[in-house]
C-alpha positions in Angstrom: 104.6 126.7 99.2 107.5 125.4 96.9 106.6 123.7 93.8 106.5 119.9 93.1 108.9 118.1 92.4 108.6 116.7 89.1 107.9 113.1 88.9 106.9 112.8 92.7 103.0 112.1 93.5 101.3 115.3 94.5 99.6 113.1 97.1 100.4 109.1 98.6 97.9 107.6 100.5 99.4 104.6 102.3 97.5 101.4 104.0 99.8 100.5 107.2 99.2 96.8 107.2 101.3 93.9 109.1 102.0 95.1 112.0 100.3 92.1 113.8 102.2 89.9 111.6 105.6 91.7 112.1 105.4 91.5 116.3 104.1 87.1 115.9 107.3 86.7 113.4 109.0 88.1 117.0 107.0 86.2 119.2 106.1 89.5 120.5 102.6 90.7 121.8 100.2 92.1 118.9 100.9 95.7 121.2 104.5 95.4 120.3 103.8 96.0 116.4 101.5 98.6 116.5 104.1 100.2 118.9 107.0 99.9 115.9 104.6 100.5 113.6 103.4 103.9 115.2 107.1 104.8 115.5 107.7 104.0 111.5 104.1 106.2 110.6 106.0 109.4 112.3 109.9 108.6 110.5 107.9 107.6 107.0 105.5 110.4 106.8 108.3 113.1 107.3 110.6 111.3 104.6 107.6 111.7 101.9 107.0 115.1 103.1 111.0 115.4 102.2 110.6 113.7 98.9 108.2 116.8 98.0 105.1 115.0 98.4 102.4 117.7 99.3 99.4 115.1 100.9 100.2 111.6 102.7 97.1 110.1 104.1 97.5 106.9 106.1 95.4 104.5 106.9 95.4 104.4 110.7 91.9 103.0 111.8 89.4 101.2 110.0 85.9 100.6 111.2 86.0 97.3 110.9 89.5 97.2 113.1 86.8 98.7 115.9 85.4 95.1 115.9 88.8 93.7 117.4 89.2 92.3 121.0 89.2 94.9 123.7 92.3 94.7 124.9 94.2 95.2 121.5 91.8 98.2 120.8 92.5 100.0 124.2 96.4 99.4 123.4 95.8 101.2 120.2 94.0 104.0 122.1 96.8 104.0 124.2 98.9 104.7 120.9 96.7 107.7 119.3 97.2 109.3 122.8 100.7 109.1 123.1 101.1 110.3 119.2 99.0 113.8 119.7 100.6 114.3 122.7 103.9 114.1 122.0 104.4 114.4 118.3 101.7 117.6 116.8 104.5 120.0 118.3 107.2 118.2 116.1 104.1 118.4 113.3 103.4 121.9 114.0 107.3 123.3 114.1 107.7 121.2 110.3 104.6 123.2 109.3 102.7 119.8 108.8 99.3 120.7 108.9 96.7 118.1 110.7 94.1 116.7 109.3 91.3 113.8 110.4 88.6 111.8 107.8 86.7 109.2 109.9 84.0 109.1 112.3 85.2 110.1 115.7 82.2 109.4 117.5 83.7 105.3 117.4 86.8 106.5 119.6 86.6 107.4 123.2 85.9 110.9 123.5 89.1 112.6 124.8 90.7 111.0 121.8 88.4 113.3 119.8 89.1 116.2 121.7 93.0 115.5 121.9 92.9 115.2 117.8 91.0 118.5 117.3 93.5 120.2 119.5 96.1 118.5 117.2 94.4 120.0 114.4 94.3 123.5 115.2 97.7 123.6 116.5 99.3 122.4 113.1 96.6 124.8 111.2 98.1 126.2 108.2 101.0 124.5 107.8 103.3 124.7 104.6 105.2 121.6 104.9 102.4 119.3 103.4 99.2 117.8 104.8 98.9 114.8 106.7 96.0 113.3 106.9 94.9 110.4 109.1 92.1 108.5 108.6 90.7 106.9 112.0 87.7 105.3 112.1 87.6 105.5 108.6 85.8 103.9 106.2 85.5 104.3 102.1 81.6 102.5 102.3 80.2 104.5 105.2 81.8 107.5 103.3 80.4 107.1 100.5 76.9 106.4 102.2 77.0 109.6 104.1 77.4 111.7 101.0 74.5 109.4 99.3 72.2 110.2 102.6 73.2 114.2 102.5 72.6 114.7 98.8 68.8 113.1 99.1 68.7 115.6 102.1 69.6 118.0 100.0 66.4 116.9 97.7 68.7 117.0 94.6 70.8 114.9 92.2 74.2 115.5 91.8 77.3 115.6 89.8 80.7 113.6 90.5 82.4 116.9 91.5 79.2 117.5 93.2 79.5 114.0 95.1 83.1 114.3 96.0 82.6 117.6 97.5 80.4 115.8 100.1 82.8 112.7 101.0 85.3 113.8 104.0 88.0 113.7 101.3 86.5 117.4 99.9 89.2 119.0 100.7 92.1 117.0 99.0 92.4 116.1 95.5 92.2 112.3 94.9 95.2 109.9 95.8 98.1 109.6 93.4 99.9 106.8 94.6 98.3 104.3 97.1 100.6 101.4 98.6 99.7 98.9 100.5 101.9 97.2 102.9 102.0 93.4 104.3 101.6 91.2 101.3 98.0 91.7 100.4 96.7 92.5 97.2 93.4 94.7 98.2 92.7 98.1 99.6 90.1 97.2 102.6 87.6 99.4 102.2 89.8 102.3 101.8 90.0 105.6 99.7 87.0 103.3 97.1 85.4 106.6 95.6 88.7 108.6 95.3 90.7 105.9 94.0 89.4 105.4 90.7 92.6 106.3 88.8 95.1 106.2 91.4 98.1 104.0 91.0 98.6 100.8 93.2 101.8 99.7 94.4 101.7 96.0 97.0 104.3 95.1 98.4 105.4 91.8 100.7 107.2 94.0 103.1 105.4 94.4 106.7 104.7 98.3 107.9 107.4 98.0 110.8 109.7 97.1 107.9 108.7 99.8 105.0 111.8 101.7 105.1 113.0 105.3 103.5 114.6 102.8 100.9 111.4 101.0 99.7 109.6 104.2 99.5 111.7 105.3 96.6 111.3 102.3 95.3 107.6 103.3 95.2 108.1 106.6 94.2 110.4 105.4 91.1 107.9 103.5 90.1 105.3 105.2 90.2 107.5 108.1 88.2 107.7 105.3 85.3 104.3 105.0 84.8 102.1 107.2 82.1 98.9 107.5 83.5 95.7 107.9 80.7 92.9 108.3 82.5 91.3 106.2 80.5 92.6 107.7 77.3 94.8 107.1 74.2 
């Protein structure tokens, strides 16, 4: 695996918000955004991947999106299909490796079967690690490892928590943006995020281009990050 390069987050985890927003601007239906906004996720996540980044998780489904209106959710089924189907042998053949936090159960099964295909097919990959959280979210992951330590009969440590969150086998977030204006991270990443940097921006997810991630990435370069330390 090549080194780092210095100055660029080890791992970016992105929230994908405005896509709604971005197709009403257009008078478009709210299928038309996640459409372009599905077609910026696979451009974006191989430009970080060129930028050195190792780790990009994206914020793809949130379990409170799986509260929406039928029809918008079965369009966005629609999407995940088309995206294993036609893009984990572009994934595989960069040496992107797959990987899926979230609870799976929520989807409709041959979405869960489609995405573990996906993720034995890009197994071992070199490139970097893409996760994609679907179904996701930080509370309910949080309260699963809470309900599996007291199984466990047994008080634990942080690195003893973290190890039983779906995250356990990435190292927390560097760099977290957040897309579409707002300033809040929805239930996202909460436990890992503790010291990872935050970067909002106005700009709608169908509109993030190569150019405004290295706006991120310089700015997040600029930064000296303490840890709570002198």
């Amino acid at each position: 695996m090549k080194e780092q390069t210095a100055g660029v987050p080890h791992h970016i985890a992105i929230i994908m918000d405005g896509n709604g927003r971005w197709a009403k601007k257009r008078l478009l239906p709210r299928g038309a955004g996640h459409r372009a906004g599905l077609k910026r996720m696979i451009s974006l996540s191989e430009a970080i991947f060129e930028r050195g980044v190792k780790i990009c998780t994206l914020f793809a489904l949130s379990t409170e999106n799986l509260s929406r209106p039928q029809e918008e959710l079965q369009g966005l089924f629609t999407l995940f299909r088309e995206y294993f189907e036609k893009n984990v042998a572009r994934l595989a053949e960069k040496e992107i490796e797959l990987k899926i936090i979230g609870n799976l159960t929520l989807l409709p099964e041959d979405i869960g079967e489609i995405i573990r295909k996906g993720e034995e097919q890009t197994r071992g990959g070199q490139t970097g690690t893409l996760v994609l959280a679907i179904g996701y979210g930080g509370r309910q992951d949080i309260l699963a490892a809470v309900n599996e330590a007291v199984r466990r009969g047994k008080e634990v440590n942080e690195k003893e928590f973290s190890s039983l969150l779906s995250t356990k086998d990435f190292p927390e977030p560097d760099l977290l943006i957040r897309t579409g204006k707002e300033l809040r991270i929805s239930n996202f990443l909460l436990w890992q995020s503790a010291y990872t940097e935050f970067y909002f921006t106005d700009t709608l997810f169908p509109d993030f281009s190569d150019r405004e991630l290295d706006a991120a990435l310089a700015s997040y370069a600029a930064r000296e990050r303490r840890y709570g330390k002198l």
